[in-house]
C-alpha positions in Angstrom: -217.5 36.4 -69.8 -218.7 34.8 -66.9 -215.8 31.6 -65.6 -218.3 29.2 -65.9 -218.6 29.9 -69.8 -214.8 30.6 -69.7 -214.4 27.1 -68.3 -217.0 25.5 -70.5 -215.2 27.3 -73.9 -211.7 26.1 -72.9 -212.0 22.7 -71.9 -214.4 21.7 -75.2 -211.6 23.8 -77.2 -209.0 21.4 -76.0 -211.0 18.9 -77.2 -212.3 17.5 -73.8 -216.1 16.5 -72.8 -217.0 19.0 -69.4 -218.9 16.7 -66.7 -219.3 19.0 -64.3 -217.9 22.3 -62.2 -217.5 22.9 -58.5 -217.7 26.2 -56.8 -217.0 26.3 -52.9 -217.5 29.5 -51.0 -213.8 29.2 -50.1 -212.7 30.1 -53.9 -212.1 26.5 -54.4 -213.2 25.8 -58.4 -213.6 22.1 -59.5 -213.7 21.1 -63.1 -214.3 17.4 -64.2 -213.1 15.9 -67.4 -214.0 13.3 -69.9 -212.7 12.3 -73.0 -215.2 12.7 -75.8 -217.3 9.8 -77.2 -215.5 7.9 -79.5 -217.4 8.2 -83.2 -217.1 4.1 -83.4 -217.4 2.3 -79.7 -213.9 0.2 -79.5 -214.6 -3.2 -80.1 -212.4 -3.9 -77.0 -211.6 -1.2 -74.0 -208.6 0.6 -74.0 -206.1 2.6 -72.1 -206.8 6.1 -73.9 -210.4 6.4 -73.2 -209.4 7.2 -69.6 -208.2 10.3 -67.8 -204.3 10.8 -67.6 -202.7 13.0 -65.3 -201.3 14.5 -68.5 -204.6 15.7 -69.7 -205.3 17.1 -66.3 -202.4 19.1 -66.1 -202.5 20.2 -69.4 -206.5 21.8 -68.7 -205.3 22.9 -65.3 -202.0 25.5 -67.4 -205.0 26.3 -70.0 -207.8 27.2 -67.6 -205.4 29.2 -65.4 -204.5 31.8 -67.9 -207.7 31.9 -69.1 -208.9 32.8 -65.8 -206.8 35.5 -65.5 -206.9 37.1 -68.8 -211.0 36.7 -67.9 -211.1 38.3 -64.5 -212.3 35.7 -63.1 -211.6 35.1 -59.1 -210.6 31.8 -57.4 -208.2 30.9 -54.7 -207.8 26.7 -55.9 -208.3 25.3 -58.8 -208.9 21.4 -59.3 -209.3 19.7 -62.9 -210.1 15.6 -62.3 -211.5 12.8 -63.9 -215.1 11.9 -63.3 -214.2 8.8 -61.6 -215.6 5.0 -61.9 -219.1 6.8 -60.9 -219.4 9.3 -63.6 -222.5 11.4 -63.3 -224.3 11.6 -66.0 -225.3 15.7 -66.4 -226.7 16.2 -69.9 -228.7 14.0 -72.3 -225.8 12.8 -73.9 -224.4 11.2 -71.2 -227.3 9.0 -71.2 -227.1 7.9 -75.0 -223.4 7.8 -74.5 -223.4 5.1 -71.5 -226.6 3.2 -73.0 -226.0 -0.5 -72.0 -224.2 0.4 -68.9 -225.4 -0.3 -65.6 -226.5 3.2 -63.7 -227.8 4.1 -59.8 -230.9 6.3 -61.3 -232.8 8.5 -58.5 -235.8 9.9 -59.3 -236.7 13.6 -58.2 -240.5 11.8 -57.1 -240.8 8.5 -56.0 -242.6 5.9 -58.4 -244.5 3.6 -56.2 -242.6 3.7 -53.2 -239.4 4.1 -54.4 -236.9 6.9 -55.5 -233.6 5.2 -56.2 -233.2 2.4 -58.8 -229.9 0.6 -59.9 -229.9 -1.6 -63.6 -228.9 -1.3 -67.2 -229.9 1.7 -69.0 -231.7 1.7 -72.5 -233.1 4.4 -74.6 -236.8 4.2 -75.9 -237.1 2.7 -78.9 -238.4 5.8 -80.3 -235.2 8.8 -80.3 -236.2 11.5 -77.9 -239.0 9.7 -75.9 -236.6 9.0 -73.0 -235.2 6.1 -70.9 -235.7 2.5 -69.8 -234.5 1.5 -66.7 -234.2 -2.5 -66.8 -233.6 -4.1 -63.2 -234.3 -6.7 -61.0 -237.5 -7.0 -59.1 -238.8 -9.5 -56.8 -236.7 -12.0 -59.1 -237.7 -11.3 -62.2 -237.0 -8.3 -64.9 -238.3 -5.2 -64.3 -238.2 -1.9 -66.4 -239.1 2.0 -65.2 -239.2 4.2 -68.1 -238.5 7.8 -67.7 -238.2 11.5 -68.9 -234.5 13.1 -68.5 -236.4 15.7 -66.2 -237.6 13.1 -63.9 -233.8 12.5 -62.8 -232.4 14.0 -59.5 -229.2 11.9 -60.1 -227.5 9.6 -62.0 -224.4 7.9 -61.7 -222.5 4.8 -63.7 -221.8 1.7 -61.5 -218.2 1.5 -61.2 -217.0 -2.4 -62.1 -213.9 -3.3 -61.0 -212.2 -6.5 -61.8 -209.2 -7.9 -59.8 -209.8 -11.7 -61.2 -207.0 -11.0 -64.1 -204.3 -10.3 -61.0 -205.8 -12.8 -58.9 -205.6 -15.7 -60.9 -202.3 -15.0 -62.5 -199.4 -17.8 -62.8 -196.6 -17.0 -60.1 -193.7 -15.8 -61.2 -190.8 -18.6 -59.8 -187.3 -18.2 -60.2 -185.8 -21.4 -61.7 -184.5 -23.5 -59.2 -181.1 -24.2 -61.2 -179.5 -20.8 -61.5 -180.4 -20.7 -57.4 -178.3 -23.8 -56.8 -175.7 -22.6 -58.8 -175.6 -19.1 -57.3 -175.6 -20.6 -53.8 -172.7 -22.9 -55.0 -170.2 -20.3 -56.6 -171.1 -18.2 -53.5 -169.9 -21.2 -51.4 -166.8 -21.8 -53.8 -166.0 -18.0 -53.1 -165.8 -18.2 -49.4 -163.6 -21.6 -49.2 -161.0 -19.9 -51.0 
């Protein structure tokens, strides 16, 4: 069995979505998780749809006696998350993050242009391919494309700091402070 079959059979057997592998010609092997697509889409996000450490560790013990009892030769092995700027690999991915906003670039350029940021959508008809809808010179655009016309695509990562921002300070109440101070006082006069 060749390791990139090996990889593919045990990360999918432990119930994990493969995004992608790494080879370098230094024997380093990456591997990059995802959890699978939930059945339902949460009505809110949640903690468990992410990566853990846990999840990487437990791939990482898996895949290295697999490896072994397979033959197969590295010096390094890495298992990660995707990160905020998943890739999206395999036709899937693209029905999975439907709605979300994607950089797209296009192996040819369509008038002029190659890369393309805004929400993806698929056609309404299943299997015909992808819309594209971005702005344009101020006003909506849409590119639709075949999965074989993409060189690259990647999610936009979003990250929100507003709910830390904008969060009430914590105070101490001024009362137990006094009387702290006070007793403190009290102490060293005695």
């Amino acid at each position: 069995m060749n390791w990139q079959l090996a990889v593919e059979k045990t990360v999918t057997g432990l119930g994990y979505d493969l995004v992608d592998t790494e080879r370098s010609p230094k024997g380093l092997l990456r591997v990059y998780i995802d959890k699978p697509a939930p059945a339902v889409p949460p009505a809110a996000p949640s903690g468990s749809e992410f990566i853990t450490v846990e999840d990487c560790e437990r791939v990482t013990r898996q895949l290295q006696h697999v490896l072994e009892v397979e033959g197969c030769a590295y010096e390094r092995l890495e298992v990660s998350s995707p990160g905020l700027d998943r890739p999206l690999k395999k036709p899937a991915d693209f029905l999975r993050f439907s709605g979300e906003r994607v950089d797209l670039t296009l192996k040819l350029a369509f008038k002029g242009r190659k890369h393309f940021q805004g929400v993806l959508e698929p056609l309404e008809s299943p299997g015909q391919g992808w819309r594209l809808v971005f702005q344009g010179d101020g006003v909506d655009q849409a590119l639709d494309f075949a999965f074989d016309e993409v060189r690259e695509a990647r999610l936009v990562p979003v990250v929100d700091f507003k709910g830390r921002r904008f969060a009430a300070p914590v105070e101490a109440p001024t009362e137990q402070v006094e009387s702290a101070g006070n007793e403190m006082d009290g102490d060293r006069k005695r």
